[in-house]
Backbone as JSON, one array per atom type, in Angstrom:
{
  "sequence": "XXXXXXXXXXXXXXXXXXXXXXXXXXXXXXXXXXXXXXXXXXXXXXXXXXXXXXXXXXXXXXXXXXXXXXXXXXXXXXXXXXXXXXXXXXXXXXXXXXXXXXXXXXXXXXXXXXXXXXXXXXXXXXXXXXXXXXXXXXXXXXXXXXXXXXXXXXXXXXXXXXXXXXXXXXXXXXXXXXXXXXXXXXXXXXXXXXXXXXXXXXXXXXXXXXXXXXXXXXXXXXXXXXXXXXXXXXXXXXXXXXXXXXXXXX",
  "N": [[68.05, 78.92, 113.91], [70.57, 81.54, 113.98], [74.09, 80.97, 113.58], [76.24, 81.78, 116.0], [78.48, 84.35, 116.11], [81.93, 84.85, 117.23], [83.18, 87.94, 117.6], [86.7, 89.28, 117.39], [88.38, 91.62, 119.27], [90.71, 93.83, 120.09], [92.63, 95.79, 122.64], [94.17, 99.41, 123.31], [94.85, 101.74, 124.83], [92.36, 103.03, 123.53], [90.88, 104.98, 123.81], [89.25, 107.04, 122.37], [88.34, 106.34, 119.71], [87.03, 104.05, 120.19], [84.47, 103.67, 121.28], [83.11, 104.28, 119.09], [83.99, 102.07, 117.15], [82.19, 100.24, 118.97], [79.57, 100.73, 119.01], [79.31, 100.16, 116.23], [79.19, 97.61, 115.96], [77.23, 96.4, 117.44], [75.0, 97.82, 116.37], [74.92, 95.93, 113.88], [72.82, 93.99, 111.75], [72.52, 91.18, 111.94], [72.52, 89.81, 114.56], [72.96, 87.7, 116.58], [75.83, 87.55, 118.75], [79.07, 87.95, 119.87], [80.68, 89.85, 121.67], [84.39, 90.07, 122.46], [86.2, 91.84, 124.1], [89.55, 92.66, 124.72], [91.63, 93.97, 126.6], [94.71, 95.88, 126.56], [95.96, 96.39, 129.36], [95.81, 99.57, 129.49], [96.07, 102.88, 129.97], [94.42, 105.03, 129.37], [91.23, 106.24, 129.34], [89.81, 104.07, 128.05], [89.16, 101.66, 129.4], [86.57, 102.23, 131.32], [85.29, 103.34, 128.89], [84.41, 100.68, 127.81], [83.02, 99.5, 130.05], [80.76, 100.67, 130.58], [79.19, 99.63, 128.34], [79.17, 97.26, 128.39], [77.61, 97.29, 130.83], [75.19, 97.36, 129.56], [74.93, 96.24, 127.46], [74.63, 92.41, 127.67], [76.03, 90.7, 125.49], [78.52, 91.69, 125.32], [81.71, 91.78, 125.82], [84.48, 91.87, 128.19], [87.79, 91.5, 128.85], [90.11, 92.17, 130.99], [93.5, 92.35, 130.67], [96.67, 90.99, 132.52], [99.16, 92.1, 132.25], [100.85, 93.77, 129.62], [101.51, 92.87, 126.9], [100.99, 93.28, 123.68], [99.31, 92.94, 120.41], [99.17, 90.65, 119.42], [99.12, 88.3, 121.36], [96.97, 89.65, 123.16], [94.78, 89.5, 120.99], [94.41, 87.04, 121.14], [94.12, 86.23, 123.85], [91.15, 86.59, 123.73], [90.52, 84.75, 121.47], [90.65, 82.72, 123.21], [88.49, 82.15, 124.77], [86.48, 82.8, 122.92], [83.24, 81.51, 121.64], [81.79, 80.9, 119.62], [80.75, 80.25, 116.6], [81.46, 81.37, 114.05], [83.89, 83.73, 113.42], [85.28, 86.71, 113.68], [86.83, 89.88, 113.17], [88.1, 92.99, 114.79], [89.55, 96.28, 114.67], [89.62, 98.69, 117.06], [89.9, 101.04, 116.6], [88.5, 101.46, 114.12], [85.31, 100.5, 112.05], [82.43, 99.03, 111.44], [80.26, 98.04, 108.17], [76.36, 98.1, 108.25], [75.42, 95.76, 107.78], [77.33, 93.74, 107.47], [77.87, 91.6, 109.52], [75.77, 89.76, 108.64], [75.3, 89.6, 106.02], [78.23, 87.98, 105.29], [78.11, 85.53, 106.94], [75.84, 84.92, 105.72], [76.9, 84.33, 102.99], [79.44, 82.69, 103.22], [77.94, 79.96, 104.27], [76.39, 79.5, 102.8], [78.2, 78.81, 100.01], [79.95, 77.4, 101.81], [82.54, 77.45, 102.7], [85.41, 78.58, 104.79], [87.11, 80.57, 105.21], [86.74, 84.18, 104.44], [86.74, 87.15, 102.92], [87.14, 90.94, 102.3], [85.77, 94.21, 100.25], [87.36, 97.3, 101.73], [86.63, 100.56, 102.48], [88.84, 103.57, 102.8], [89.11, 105.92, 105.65], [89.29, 108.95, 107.56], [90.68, 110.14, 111.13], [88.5, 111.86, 111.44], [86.63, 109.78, 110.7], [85.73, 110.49, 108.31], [85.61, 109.75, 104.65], [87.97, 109.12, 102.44], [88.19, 108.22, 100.26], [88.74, 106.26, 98.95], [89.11, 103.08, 98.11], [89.65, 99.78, 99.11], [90.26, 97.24, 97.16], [89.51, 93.87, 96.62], [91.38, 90.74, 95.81], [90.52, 89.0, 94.25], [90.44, 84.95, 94.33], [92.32, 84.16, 96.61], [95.59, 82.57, 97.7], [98.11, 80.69, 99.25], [100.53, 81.0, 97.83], [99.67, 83.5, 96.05], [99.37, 84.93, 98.27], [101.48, 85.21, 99.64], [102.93, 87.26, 97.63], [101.2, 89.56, 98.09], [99.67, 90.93, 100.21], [96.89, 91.91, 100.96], [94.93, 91.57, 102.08], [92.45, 92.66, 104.43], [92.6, 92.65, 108.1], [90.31, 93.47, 109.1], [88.03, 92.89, 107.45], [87.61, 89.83, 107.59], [86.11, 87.01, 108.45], [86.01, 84.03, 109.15], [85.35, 80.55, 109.66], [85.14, 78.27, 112.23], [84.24, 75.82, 112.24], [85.58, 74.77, 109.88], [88.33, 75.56, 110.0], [88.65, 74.95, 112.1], [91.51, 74.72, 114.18], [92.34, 77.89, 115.52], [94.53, 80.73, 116.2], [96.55, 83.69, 116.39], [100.11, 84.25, 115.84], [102.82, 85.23, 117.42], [103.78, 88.34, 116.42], [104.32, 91.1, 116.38], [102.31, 93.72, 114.8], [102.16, 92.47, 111.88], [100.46, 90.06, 113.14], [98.26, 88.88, 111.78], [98.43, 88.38, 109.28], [100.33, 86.54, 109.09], [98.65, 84.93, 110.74], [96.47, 84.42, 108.67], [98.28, 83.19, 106.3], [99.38, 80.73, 107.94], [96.71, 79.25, 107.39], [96.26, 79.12, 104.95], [98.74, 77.62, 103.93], [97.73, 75.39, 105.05], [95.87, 74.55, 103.41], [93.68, 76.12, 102.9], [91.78, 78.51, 101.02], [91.31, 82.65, 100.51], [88.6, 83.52, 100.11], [86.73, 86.26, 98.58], [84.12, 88.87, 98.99], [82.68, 90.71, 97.09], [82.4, 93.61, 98.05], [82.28, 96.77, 100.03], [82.42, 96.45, 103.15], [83.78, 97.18, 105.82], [84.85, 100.23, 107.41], [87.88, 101.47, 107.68], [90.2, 102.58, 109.5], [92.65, 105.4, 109.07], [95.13, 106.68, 110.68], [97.11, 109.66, 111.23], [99.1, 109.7, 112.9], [102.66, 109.54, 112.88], [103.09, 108.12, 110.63], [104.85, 107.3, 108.98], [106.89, 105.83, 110.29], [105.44, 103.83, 111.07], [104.74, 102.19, 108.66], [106.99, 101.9, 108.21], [107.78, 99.87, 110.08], [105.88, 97.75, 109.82], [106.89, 96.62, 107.36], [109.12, 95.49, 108.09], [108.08, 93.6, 110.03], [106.76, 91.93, 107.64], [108.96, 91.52, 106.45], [109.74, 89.38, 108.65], [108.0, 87.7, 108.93], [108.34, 86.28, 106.41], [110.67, 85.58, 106.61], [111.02, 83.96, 109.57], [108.57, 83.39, 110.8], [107.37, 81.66, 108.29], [109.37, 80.64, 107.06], [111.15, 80.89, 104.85], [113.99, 80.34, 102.32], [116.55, 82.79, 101.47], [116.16, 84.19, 99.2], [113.93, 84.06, 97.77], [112.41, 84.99, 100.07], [113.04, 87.76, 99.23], [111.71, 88.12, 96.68], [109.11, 88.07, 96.86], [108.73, 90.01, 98.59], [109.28, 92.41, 97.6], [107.29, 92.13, 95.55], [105.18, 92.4, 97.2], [106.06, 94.92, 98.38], [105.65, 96.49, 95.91], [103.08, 95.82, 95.49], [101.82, 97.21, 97.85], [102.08, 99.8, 97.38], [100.51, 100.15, 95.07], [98.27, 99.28, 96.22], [97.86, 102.03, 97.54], [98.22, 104.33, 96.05], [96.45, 103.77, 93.6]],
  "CA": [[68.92, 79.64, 114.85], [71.99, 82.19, 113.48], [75.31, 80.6, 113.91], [77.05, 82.41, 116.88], [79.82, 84.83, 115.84], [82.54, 86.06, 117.76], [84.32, 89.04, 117.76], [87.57, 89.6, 118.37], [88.85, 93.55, 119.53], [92.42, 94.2, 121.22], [91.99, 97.66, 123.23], [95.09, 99.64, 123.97], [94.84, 103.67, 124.98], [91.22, 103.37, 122.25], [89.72, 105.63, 124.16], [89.09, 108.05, 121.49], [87.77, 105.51, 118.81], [86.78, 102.52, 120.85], [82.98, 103.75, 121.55], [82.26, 103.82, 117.62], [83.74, 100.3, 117.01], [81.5, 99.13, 119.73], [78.64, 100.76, 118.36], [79.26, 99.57, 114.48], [78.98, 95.86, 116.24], [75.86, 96.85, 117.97], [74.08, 98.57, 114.96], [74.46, 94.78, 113.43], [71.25, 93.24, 111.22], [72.68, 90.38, 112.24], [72.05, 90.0, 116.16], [73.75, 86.32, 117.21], [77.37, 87.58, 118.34], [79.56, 88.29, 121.11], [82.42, 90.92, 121.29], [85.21, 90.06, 123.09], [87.25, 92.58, 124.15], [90.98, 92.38, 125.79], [92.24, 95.56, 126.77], [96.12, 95.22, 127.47], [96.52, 97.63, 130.09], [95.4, 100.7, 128.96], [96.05, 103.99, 130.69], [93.48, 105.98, 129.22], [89.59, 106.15, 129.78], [89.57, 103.11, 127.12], [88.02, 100.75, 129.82], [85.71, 102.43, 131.64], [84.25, 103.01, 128.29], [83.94, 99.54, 127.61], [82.41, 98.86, 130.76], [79.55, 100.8, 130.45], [78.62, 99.05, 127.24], [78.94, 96.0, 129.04], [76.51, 97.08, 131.47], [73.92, 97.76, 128.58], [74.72, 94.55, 126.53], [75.64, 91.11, 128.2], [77.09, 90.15, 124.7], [80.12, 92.78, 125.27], [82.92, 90.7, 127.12], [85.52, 92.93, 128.79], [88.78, 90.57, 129.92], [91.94, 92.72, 131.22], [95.2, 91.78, 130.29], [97.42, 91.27, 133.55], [100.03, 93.0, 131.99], [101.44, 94.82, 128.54], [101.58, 91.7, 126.11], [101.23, 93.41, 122.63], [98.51, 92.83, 120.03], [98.65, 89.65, 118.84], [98.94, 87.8, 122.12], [95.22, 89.99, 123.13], [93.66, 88.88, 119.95], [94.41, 85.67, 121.33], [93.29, 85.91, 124.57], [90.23, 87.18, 123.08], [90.17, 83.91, 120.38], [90.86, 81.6, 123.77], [87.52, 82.69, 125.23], [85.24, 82.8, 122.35], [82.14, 80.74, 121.88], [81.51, 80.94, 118.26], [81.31, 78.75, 115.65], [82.05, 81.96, 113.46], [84.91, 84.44, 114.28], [85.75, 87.84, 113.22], [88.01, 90.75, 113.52], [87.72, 94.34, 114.6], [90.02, 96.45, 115.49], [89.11, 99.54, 118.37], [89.29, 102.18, 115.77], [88.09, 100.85, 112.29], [83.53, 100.78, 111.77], [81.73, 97.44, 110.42], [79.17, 98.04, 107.45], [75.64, 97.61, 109.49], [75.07, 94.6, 107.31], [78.1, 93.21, 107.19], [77.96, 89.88, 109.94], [74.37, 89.56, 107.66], [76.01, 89.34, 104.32], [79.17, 87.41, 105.62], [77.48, 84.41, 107.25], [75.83, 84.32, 104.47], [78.27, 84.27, 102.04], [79.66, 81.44, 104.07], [76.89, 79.08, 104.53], [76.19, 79.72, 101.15], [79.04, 78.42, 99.63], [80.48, 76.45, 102.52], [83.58, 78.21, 102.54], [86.04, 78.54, 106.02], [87.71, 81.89, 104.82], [86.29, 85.08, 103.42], [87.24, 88.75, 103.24], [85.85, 91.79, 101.96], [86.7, 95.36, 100.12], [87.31, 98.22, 102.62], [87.39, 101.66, 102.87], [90.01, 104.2, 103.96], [88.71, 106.83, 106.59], [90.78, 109.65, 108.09], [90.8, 110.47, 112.11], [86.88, 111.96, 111.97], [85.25, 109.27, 110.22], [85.43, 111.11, 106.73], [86.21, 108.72, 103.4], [89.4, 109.77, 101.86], [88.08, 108.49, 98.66], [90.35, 105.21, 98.63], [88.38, 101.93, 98.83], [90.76, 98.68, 98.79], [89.14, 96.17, 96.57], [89.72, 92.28, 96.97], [92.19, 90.42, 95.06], [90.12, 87.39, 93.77], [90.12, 84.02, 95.21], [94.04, 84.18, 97.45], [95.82, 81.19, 98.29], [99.07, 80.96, 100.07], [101.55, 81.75, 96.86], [99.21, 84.66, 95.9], [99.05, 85.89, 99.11], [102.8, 85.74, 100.08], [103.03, 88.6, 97.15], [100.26, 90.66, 98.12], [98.9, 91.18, 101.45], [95.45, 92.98, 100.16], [93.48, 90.84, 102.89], [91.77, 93.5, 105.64], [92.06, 92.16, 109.01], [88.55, 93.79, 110.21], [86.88, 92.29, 106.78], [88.1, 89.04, 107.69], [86.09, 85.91, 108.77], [86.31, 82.7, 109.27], [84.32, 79.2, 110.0], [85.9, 77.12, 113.08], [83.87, 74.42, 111.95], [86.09, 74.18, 108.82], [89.46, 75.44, 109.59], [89.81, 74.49, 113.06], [92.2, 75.91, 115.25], [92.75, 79.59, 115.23], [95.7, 81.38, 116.73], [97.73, 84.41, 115.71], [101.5, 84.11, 115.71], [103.14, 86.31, 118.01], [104.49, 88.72, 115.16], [103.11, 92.67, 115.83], [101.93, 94.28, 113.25], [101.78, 91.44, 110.97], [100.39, 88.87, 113.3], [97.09, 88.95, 111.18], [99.23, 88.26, 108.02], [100.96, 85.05, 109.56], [97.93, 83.64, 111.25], [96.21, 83.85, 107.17], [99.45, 82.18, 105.85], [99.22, 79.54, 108.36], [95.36, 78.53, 107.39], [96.71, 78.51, 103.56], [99.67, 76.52, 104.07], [97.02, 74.4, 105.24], [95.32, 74.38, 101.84], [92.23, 76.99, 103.08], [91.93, 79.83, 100.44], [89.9, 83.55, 101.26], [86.93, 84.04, 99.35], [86.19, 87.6, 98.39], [83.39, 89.18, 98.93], [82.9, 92.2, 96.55], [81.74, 95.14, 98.61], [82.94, 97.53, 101.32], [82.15, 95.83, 104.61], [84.84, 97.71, 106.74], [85.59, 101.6, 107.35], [89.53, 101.45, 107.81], [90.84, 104.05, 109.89], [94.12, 105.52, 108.89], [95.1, 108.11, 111.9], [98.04, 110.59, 111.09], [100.16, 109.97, 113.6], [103.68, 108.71, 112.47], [102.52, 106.91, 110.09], [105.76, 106.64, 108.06], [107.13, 104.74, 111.19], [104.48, 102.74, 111.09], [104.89, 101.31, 107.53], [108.59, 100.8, 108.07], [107.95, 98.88, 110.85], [104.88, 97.03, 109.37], [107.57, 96.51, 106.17], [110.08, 94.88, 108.3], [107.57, 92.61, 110.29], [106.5, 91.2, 106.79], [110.37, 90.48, 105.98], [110.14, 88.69, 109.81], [107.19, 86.77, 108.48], [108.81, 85.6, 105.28], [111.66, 84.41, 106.76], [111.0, 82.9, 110.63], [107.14, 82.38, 110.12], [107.4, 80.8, 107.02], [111.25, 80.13, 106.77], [111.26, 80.9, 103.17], [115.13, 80.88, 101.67], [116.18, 84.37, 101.29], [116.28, 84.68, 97.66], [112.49, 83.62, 97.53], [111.51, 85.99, 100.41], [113.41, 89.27, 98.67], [111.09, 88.16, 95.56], [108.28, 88.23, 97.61], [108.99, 91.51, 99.37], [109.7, 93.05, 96.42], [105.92, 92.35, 95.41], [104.36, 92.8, 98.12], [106.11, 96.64, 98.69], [105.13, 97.06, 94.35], [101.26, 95.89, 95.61], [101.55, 97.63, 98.92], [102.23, 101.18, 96.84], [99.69, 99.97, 93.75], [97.28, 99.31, 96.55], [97.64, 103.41, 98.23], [98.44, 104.89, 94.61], [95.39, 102.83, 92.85]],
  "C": [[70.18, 80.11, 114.13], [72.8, 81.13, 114.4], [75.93, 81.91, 115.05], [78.28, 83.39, 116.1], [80.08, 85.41, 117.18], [83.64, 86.57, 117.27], [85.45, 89.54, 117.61], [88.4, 90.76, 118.36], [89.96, 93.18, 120.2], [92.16, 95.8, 121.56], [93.58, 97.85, 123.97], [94.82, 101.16, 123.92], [93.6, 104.09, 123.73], [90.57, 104.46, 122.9], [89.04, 106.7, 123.08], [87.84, 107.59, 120.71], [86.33, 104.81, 119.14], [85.49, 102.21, 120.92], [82.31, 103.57, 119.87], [82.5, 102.77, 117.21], [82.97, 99.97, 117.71], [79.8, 99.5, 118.65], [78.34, 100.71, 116.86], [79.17, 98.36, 114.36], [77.48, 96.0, 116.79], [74.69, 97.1, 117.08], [74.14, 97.16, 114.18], [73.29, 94.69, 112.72], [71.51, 91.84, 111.34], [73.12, 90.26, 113.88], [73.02, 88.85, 117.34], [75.34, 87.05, 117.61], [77.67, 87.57, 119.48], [80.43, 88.74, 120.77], [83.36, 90.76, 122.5], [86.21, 91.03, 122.85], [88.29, 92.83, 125.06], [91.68, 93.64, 125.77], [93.59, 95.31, 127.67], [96.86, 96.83, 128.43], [96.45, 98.91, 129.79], [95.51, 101.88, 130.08], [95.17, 105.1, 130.65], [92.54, 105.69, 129.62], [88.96, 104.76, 129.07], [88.52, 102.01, 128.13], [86.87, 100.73, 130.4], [84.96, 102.71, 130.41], [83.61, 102.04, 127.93], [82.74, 98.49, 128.67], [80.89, 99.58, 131.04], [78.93, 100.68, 129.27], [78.14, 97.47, 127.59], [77.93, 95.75, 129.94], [75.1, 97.12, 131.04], [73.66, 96.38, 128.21], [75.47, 93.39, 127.38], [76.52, 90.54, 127.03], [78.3, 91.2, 124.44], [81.06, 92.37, 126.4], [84.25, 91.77, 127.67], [86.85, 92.12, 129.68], [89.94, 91.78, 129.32], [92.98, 91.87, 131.67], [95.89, 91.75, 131.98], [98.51, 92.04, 133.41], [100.72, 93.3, 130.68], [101.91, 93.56, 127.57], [101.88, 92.17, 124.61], [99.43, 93.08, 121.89], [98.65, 91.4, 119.27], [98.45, 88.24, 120.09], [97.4, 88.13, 123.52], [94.65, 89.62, 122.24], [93.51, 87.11, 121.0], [94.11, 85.23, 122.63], [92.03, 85.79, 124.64], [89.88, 85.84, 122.89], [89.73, 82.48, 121.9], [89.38, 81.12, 124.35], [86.04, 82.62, 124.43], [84.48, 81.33, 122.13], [81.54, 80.03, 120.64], [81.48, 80.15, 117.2], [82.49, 79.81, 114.11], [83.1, 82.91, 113.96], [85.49, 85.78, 112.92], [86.11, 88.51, 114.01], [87.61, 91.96, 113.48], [88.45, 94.9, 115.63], [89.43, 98.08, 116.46], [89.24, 100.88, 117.48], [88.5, 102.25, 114.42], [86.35, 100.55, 112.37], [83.24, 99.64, 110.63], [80.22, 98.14, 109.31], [78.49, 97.65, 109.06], [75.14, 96.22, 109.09], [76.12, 93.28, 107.12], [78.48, 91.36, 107.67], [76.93, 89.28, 108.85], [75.36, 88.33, 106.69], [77.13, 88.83, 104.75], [78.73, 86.01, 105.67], [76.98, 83.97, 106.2], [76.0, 83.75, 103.31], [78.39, 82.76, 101.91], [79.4, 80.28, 103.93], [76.91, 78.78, 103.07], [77.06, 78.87, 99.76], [79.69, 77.71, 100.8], [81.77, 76.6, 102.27], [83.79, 78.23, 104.62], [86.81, 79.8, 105.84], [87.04, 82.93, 103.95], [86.72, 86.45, 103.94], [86.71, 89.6, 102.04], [86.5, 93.44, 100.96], [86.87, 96.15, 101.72], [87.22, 99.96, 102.1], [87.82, 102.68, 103.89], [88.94, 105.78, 104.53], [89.45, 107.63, 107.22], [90.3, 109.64, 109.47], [88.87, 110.78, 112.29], [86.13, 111.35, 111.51], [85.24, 109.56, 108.7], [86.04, 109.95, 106.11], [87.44, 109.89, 103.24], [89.09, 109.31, 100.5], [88.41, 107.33, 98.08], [89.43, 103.88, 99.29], [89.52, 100.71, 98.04], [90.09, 97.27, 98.04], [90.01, 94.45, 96.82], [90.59, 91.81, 95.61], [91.57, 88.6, 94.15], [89.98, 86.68, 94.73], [92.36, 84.05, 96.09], [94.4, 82.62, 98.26], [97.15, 81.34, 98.8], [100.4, 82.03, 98.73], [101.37, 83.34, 96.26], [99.41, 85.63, 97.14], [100.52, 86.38, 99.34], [103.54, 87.51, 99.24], [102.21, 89.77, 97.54], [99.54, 90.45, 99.04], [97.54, 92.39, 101.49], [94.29, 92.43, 101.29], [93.32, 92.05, 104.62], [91.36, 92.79, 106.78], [90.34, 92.08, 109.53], [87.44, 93.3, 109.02], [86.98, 91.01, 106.76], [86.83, 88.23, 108.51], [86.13, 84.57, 108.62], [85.24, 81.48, 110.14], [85.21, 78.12, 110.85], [85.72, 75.84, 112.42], [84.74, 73.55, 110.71], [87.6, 74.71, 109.15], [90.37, 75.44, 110.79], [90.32, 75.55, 113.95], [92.33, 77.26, 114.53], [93.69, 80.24, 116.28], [96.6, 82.34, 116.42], [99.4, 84.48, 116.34], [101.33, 85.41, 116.44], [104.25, 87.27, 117.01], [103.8, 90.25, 115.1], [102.92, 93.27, 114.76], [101.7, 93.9, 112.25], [101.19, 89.95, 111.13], [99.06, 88.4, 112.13], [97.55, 87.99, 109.89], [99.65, 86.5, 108.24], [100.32, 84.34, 110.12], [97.36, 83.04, 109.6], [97.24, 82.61, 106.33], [99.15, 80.94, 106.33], [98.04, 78.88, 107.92], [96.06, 78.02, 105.69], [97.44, 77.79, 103.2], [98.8, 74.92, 104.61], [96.09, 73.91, 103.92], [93.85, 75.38, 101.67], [92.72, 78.49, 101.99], [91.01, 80.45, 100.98], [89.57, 83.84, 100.17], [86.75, 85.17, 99.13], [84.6, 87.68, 98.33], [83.35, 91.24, 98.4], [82.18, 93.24, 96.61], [82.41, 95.32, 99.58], [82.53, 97.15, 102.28], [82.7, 96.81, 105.83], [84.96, 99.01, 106.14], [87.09, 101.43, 108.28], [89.83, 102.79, 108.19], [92.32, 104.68, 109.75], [94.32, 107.52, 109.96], [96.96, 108.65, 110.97], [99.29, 110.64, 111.66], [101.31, 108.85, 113.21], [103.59, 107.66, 111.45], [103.6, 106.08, 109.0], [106.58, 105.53, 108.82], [106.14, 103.73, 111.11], [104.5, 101.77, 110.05], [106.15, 101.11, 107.9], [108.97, 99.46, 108.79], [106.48, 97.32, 110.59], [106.03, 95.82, 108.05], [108.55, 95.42, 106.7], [109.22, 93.89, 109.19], [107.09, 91.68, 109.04], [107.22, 90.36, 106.63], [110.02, 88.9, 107.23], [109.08, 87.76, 109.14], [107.56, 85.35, 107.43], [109.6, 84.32, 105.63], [112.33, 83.55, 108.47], [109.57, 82.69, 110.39], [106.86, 81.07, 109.16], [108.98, 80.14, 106.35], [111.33, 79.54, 105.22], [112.99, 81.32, 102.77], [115.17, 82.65, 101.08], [116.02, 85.09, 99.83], [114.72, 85.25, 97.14], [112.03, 85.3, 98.54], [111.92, 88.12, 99.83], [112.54, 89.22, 97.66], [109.94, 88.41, 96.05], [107.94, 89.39, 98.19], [108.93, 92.3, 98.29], [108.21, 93.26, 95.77], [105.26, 92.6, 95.91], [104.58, 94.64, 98.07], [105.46, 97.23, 97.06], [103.4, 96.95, 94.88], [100.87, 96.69, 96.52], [101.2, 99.63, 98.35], [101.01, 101.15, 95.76], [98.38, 100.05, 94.81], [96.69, 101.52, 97.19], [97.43, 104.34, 97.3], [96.81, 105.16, 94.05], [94.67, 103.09, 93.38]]
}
């Protein structure tokens, strides 16, 4: 019997996207899963699409938010809910290899590992490559990682059975970042797995706002997440924005 995976999607105004993440979980070669998806109030068409996926597949979970929470407090309604022994990430615009739970689990099992992550690549608005695949940084452990945040939420899973609780820090834009930290501070390193798993969607809109404010949730990470002295987290920052440019550059 496959190990169970679940899921976990945050849905806010996806309507656009939302139908090809579902169907890049669907298209699977690995069949065992369940997709939980928490849609925080959404004003667009985002849930009625979800709900006629739900009426196709019983493993497509559909829980609405009571009201406007953010994205790391939906992952986590999401995480509260699941069933899984395994647990992965996907967010409402971004496309899973079709082999990817496959070759993950595997991985996994395989090595008896509680963390693994994957290359990616970058995709523009219709789906097209841009050319730009993000490759894996080795084996990452907390000191490595604090410089270089190279780990792809949506190629991201993880083994309850080995690392336990799961929870992302309420921290937008970087909760992803600060739940990893927390497992490594625990002594769990992520595993690479060296292939593209994940199509990464990078949309157009504002996007220089978007890094500044991605840039300054890191700092917030450094130094209330991890309440790293400030000397330490400017050294830190400092590598991370040199890997963050080496990774878009490169």
């Amino acid at each position: 019997m496959q190990p169970l995976v679940s899921i976990i999607m945050p849905c806010y105004n996806a309507g656009r996207f939302i139908a090809q993440s579902i169907e890049s979980v669907i298209s699977q070669t690995y069949q065992n899963w369940e997709l939980l998806i928490t849609d925080d109030c959404s004003t667009d068409k985002s849930t009625g699409i979800v709900e006629s996926f739900c009426e196709k597949d019983n493993r497509i979970i559909l829980i609405k938010s009571e009201k406007h929470q953010g994205i790391a407090a939906t992952r986590n309604i999401s995480i509260e809910r699941a069933k899984g022994r395994f647990m992965a990430f996907l967010d409402c615009d971004d496309l899973w290899i079709c082999d990817k739970l496959e070759k993950q689990v595997g991985f996994m099992l395989e090595h008896k590992i509680g963390f693994s992550y994957a290359y990616y690549e970058i995709i523009d608005n219709e789906g097209i490559s841009k050319g730009k695949i993000i490759k894996t940084a080795g084996v990452v452990g907390y000191n490595k990682y604090l410089k270089n945040t190279i780990i792809g939420c949506g190629t991201v899973m993880l083994d309850r059975d080995i690392v336990r609780d799961i929870r992302m820090p309420k921290n937008d834009t970087s909760e992803d970042m600060a739940l990893w930290l927390s497992l490594m501070r625990k002594g769990f390193k992520a595993f690479p797995i060296e292939e593209v798993l994940l199509k990464y969607r990078v949309t157009s809109n504002s996007a220089s706002s978007k890094k500044l404010k991605a840039a300054k949730d890191v700092w917030r990470v450094y130094r209330i997440n991890e309440n790293l002295p400030f000397f330490r987290s400017m050294f830190c920052f400092i590598c991370y924005a040199f890997n963050a440019v080496k990774k878009r550059l490169f």
